[in-house]
C-alpha positions in Angstrom: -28.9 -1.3 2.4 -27.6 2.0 4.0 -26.4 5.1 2.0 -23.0 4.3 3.1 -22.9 1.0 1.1 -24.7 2.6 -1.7 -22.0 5.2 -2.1 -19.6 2.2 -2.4 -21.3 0.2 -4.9 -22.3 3.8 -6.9 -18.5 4.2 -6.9 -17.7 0.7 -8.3 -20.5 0.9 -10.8 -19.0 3.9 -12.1 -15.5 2.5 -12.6 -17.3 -1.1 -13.9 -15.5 -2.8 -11.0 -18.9 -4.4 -9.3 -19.6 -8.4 -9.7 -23.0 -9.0 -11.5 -24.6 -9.8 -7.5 -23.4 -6.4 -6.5 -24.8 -4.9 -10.1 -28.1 -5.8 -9.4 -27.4 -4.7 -5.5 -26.8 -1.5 -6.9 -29.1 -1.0 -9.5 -32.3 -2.8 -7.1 -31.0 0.4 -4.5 -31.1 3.0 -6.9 -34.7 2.3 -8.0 -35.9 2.0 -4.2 -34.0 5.0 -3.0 -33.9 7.9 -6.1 -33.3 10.3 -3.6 -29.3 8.6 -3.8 -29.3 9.1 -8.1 -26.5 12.4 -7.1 -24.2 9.9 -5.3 -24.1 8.0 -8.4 -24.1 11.2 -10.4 -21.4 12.4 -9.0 -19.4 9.5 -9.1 -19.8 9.1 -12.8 -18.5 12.8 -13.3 -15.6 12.3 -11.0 -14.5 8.8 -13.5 -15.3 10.8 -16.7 -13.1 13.7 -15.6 -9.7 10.9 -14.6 -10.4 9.8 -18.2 -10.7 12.9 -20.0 -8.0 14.8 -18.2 -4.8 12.6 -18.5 -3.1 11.0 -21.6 -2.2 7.4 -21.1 0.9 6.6 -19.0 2.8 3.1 -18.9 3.0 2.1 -15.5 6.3 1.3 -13.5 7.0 -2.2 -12.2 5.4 -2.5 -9.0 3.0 0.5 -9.1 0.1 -2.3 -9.0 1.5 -4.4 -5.5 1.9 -1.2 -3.6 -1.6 0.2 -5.1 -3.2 -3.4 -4.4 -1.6 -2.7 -0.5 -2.8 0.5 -0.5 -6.6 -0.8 -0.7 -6.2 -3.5 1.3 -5.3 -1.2 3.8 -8.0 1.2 3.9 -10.4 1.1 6.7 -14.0 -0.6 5.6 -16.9 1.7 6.0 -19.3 0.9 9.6 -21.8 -1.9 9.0 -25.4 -0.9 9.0 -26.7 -1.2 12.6 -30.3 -1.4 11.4 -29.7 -4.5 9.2 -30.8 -7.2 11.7 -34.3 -5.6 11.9 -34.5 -5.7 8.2 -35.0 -1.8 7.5 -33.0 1.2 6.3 -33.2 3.9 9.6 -33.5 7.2 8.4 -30.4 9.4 8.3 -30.1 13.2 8.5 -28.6 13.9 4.8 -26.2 16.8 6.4 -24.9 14.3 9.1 -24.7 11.5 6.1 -22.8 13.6 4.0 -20.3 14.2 6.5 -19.6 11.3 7.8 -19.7 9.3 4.6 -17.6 11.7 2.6 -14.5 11.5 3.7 -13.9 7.5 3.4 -15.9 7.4 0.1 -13.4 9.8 -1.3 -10.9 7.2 -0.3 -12.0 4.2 -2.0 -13.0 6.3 -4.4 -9.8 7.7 -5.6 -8.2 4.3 -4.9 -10.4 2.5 -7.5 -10.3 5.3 -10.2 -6.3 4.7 -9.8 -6.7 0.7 -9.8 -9.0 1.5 -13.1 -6.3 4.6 -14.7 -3.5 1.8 -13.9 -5.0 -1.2 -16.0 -6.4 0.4 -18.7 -4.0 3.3 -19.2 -6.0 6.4 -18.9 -5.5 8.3 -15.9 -2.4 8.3 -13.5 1.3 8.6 -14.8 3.5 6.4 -12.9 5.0 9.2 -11.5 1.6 11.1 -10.4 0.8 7.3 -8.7 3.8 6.6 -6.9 3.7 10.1 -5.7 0.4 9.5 -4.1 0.2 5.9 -2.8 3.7 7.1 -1.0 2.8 10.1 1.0 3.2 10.0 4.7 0.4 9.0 6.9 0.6 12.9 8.4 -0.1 13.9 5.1 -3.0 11.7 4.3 -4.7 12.7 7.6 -3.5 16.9 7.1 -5.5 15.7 3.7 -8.7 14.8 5.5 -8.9 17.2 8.3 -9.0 20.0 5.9 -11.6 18.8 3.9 -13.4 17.6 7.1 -16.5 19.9 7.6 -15.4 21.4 10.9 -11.8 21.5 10.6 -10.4 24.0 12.5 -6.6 25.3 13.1 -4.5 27.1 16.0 -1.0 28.6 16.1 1.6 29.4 18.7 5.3 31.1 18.0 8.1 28.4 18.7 11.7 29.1 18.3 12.2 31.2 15.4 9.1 30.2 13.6 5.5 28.9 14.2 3.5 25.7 15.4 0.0 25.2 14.0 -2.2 22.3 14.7 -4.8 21.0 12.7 -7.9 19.4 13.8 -11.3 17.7 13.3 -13.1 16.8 16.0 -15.5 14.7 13.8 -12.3 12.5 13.0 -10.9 13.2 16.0 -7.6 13.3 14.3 -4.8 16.0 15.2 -1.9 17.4 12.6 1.2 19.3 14.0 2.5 21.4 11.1 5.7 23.3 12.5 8.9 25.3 10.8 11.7 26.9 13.4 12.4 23.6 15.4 15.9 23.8 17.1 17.9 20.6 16.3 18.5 18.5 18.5 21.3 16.4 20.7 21.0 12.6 19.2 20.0 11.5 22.4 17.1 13.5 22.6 13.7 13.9 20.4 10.7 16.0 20.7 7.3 14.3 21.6 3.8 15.3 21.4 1.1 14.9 24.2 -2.3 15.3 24.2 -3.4 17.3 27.4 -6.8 16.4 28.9 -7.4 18.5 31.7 -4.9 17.3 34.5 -3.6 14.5 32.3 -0.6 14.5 29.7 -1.4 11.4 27.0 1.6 10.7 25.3 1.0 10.7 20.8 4.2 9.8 19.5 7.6 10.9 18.6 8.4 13.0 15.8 12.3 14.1 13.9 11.9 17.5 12.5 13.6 17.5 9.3 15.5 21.5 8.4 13.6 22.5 11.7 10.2 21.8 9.7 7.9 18.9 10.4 4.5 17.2 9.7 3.4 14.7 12.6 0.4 13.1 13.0 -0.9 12.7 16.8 -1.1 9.3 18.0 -4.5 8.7 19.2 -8.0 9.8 19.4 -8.5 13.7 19.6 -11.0 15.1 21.6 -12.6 18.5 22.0 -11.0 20.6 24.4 -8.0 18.7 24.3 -4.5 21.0 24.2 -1.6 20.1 21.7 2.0 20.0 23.4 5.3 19.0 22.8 8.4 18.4 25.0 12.0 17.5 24.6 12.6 13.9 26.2 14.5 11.5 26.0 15.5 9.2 22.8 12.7 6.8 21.7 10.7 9.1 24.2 9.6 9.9 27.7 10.6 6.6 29.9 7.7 7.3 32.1 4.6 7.8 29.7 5.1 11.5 31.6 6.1 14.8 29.9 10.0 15.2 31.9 10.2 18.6 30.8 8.1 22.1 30.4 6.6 22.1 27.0 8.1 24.4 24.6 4.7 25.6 23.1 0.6 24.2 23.8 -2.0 24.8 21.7 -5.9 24.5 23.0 -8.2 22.9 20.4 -10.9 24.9 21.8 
């Protein structure tokens, strides 16, 4: 067993959500690995805070399908590559940390909301529906931030500013812009990533009071520039930008 499956069972254990095989999967890993005791630490402290901090809340019709989705939904953590020689490869704890991290907090959160739903101690219905429907560019604005090398550029466009958000280590990408000119019905902005002398097309994206949130399709790369055009409806015909960009922003 790697740390990355450890966090998961140390996270189950905490909310009582493991079968009696993955019990004993858990506990037989604590006692050969004590170095892992503040994952499970940890865990338990995060659990005992949902409980303490929230007064019980009856849950709204349908709060348990669409937080039944959410999990199913949630990408599964890599499988240990070292498993078909039968022993644990040693990992850095720094380069652990930070790639575990982020999708631990996910199921994490997710099963401390499963476990506030049934037995009434955590979430309001509200506070839950809130969460389990927030955009995906919100999600990943979420994670970038708390990613350990996030990192952020700005550029002026129309009368307000274009920032975009970025973790290389996710290579995920977050436009965050205010002072969008509206637009004919015909025509909608687009964003591109720009690698070197090629223009990637990442999606489409309707500004909403000339502010917007939009998640960049695709994998992010270092060096790669952030830029968005005007094209046509449903986008660029060509999978090429058909106009100048109104503002790029280098990642590096």
């Amino acid at each position: 067993m790697n740390e990355h499956e450890f966090a998961e069972l140390a996270a189950g254990h905490a909310l009582h959500a493991l079968s009696a095989e993955d019990e004993a999967r858990y506990l037989e890993a604590l006692r050969a690995h004590p170095e892992w005791e503040p994952i499970a630490d940890e865990d338990a402290d995060t659990v005992g805070g949902l409980a303490d901090a929230a007064a019980p809340a009856l849950p709204s019709a349908g709060v348990r399908d669409a937080l039944l989705a959410q999990i199913a939904s949630m990408p599964q953590l890599p499988a240990d590559t070292t498993e078909s020689s039968g022993q644990d490869a040693p990992v850095p704890p720094q380069a652990s940390e930070h790639r575990a991290r982020p999708k631990r907090l996910r199921i994490m959160f997710a099963l401390a909301a499963g476990i506030a739903l049934v037995a009434g101690i955590g979430f309001g219905s509200m506070a839950l529906n809130d969460y389990l429907a927030r955009p995906a560019s919100v999600v990943a604005l979420d994670e970038i931030e708390a990613a350990a090398d996030a990192a952020q550029a700005s550029a002026p466009v129309g009368d307000g500013t274009a920032t975009v958000h970025w973790s290389a280590e996710l290579g995920e990408a977050v436009l965050v812009a205010d002072g969008l000119e509206p637009l004919e019905s015909d025509r909608t902005y687009q964003l591109w990533f720009v690698r070197g002398e090629t223009a990637l097309p990442a999606g489409i994206f309707e500004p909403e009071s000339g502010e917007a949130v939009a998640l960049l399709d695709g994998e992010m790369l270092p060096g790669d520039v952030v830029a968005v055009t005007v094209e046509p409806e449903g986008g660029s015909p060509t999978g090429l930008p058909t106009s100048e960009p109104i503002f790029a922003i280098p990642t590096a």
